[in-house]
N, C-alpha and C positions, 0 to 999 in steps of 0.2 A: 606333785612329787618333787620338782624341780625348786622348790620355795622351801619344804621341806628340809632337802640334800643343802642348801645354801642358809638355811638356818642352824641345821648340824654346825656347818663346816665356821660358820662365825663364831659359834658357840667356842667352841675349840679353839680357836685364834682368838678368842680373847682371854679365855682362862689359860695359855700361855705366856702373856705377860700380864700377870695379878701381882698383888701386894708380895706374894710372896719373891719374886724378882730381888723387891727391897727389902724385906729380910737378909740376904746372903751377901748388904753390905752392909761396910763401917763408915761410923760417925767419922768423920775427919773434918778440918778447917784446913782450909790454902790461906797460908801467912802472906804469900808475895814472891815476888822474886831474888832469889838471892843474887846482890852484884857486888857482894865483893869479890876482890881480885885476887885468887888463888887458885894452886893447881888443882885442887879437891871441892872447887867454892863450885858455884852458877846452877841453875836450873830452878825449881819454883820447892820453896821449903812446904813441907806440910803434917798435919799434925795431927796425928791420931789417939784420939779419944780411947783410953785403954779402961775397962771398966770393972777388970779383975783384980789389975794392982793400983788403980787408981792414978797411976803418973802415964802423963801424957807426953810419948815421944813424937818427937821433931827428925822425918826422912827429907832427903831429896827425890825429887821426881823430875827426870832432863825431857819429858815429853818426847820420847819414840817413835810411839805411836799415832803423833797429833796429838793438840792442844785437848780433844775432848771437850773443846763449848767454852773453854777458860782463855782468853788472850788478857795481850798487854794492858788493854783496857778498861779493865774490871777494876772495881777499888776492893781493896783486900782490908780486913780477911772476909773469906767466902764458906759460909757453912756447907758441906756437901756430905755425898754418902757415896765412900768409894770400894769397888772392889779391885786387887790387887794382891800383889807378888814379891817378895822380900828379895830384894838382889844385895848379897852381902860381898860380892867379892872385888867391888868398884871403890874407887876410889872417893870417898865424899869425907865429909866435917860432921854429918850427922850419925843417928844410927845407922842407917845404912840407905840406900836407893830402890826407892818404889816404880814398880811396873806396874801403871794404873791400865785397867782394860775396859774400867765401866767410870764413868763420874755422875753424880745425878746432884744439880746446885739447889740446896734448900732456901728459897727464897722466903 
């Protein structure tokens, strides 16, 4: 019974993280880090694969949260699949500033 109960319970904890996870993200690339020097400039550019209207915009992301698995030492650009949050009321050069919560890097 007890092999049972603990094959239920794996069952379940593994079809909780399935494919579907990575469905409910977006294609994106991480360009780099932006260093030029302005008041609206810094944090890491990145670019989202838009597949409706076909142009691809360019947010900033100042990593909040943490790096999420990406440092200074990655050579860019970095194919990834992110999900995230539009913060429109910050100050940047691009369209506006990403709140990344997931990154997953397609190697």
């Amino acid at each position: 019974m007890k092999w049972l109960l603990l094959l239920f319970w794996c069952t379940i904890c593994f079809q909780s993280c399935s494919k579907h996870d990575l469905e409910e993200l977006a294609d994106a690339t991480l360009l780099g880090f932006d260093l030029r020097e302005c008041v609206c400039c810094g944090g890491m550019l990145v670019q989202i694969k838009n597949d409706i209207s076909g142009v691809d915009e360019t947010y900033q992301w100042y990593m909040t949260k943490g790096d999420l698995g990406v440092g200074a030492i990655d050579s860019f650009p970095v194919n990834c699949r992110i999900k995230y949050d539009i913060i429109k009321e910050r100050c940047v050069i691009s369209k506006a500033e990403l709140d990344i919560s997931k990154l997953v890097i397609i190697k």
